[in-house]
SELUM-68827 format. One record per residue (C-alpha): chain; x negated, y, z negated; residue in three letters. Coordinates in steps of 0.25 Angstrom, whole numbers, plus 5000, padded with zeros to 4 digits. Last residue first. Example, Ala and Ser with C-alpha at 12.3 -4.5 7.8 and 13.67 -1.06 7.14 Angstrom:
// SELUM-68827
{pt A; {4945; 4996; 4971}; ser}
{pt A; {4951; 4982; 4969}; ala}
//
This chain:
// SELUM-68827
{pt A; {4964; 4999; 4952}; unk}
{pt A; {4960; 4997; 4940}; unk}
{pt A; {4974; 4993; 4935}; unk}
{pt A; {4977; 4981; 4946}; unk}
{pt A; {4963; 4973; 4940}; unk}
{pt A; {4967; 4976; 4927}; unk}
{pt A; {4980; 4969; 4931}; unk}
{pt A; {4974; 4958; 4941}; unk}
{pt A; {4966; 4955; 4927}; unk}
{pt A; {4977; 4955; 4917}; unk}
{pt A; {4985; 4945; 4927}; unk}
{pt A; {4971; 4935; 4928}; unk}
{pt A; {4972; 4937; 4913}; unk}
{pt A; {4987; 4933; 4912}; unk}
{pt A; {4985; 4921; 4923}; unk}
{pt A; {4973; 4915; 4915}; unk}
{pt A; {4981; 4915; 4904}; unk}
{pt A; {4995; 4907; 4909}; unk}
{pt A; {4985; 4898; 4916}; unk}
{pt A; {4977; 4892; 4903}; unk}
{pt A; {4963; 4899; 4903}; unk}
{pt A; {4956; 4889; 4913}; unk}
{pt A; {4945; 4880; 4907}; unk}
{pt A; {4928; 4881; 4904}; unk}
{pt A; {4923; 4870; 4898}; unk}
{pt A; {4909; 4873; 4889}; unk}
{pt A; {4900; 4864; 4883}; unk}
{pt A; {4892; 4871; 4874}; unk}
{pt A; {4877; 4872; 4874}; unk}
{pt A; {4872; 4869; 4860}; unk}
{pt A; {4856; 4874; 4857}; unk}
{pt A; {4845; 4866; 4853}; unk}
{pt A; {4833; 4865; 4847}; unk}
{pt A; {4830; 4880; 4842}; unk}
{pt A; {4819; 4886; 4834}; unk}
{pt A; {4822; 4898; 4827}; unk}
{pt A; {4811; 4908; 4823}; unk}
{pt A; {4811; 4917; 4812}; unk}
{pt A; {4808; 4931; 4808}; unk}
{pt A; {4800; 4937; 4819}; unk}
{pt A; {4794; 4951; 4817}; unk}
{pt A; {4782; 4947; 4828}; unk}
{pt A; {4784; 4933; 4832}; unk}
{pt A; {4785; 4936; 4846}; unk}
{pt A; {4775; 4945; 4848}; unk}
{pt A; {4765; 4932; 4841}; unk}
{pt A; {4770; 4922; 4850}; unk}
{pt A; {4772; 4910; 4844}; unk}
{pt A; {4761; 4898; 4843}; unk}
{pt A; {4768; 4887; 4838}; unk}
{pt A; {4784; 4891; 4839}; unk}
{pt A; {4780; 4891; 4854}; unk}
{pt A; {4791; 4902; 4859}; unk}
{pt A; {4796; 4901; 4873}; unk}
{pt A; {4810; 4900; 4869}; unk}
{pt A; {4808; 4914; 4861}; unk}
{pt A; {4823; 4920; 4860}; unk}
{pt A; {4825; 4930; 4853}; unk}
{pt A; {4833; 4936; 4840}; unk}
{pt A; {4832; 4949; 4832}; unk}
{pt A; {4837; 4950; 4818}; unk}
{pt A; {4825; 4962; 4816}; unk}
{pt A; {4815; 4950; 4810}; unk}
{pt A; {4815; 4943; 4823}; unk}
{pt A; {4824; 4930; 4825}; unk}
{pt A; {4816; 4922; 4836}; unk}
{pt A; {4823; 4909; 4842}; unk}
{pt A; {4816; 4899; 4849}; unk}
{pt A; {4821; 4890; 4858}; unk}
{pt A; {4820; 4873; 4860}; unk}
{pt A; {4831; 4868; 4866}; unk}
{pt A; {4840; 4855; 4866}; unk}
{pt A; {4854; 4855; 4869}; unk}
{pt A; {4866; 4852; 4860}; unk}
{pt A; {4881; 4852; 4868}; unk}
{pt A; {4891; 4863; 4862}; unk}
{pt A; {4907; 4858; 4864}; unk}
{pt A; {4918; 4862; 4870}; unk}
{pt A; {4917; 4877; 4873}; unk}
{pt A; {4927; 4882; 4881}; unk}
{pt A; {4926; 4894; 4890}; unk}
{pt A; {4942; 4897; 4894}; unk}
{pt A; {4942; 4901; 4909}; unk}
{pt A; {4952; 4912; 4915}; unk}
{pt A; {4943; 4926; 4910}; unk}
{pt A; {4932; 4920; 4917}; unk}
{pt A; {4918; 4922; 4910}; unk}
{pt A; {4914; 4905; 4910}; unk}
{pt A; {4920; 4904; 4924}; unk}
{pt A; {4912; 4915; 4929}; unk}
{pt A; {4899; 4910; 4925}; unk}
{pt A; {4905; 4895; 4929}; unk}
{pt A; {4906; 4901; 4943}; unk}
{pt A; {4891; 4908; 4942}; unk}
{pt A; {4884; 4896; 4936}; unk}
{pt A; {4890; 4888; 4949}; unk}
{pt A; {4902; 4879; 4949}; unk}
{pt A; {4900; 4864; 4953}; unk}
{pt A; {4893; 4858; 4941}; unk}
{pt A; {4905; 4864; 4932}; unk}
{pt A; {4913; 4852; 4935}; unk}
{pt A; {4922; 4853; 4925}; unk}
{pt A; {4927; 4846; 4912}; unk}
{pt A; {4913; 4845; 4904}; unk}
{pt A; {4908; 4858; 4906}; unk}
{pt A; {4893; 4862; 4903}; unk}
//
């Protein structure tokens, strides 16, 4: 989600690349609460896994073996995110470093 630009228009591949580029500055502006229903399995080794298919009245007997406890989530928070340009003088001295390392493997 972004509330300043029109992300609508950009692919999952371009906001992919936009999310991992060195010149962006991922920020996190708020979480939004959505509902969910998931199952969590904690096993008695630590272990944890994900049952969202689980039907907590008649549970799979594999499943369960050596299980310790099961969580039962609601909801989950998925944050709003705003992705903005590194300032200038920044995003010059890592495009610099790059054209560089780039210059030296060759």
């Amino acid at each position: 989600m972004c509330e300043y630009y029109s992300c609508s228009q950009l692919t999952g591949d371009q906001l992919r690349e936009l999310n991992v580029s060195p010149l962006m500055d991922r920020q996190v502006l708020k979480l939004i609460p959505r509902r969910c229903k998931l199952f969590i399995i904690k096993y008695l080794d630590g272990t944890l896994k994900e049952a969202p298919d689980l039907d907590p009245n008649n549970p799979d007997r594999q499943l369960m073996q050596d299980v310790d406890t099961v969580y039962q989530i609601g909801k989950e928070l998925v944050p709003v995110i705003v992705l903005k340009p590194k300032p200038k003088p920044e995003r010059d001295r890592i495009v610099k470093e790059a054209v560089e390392s780039k210059a030296k493997r060759k």
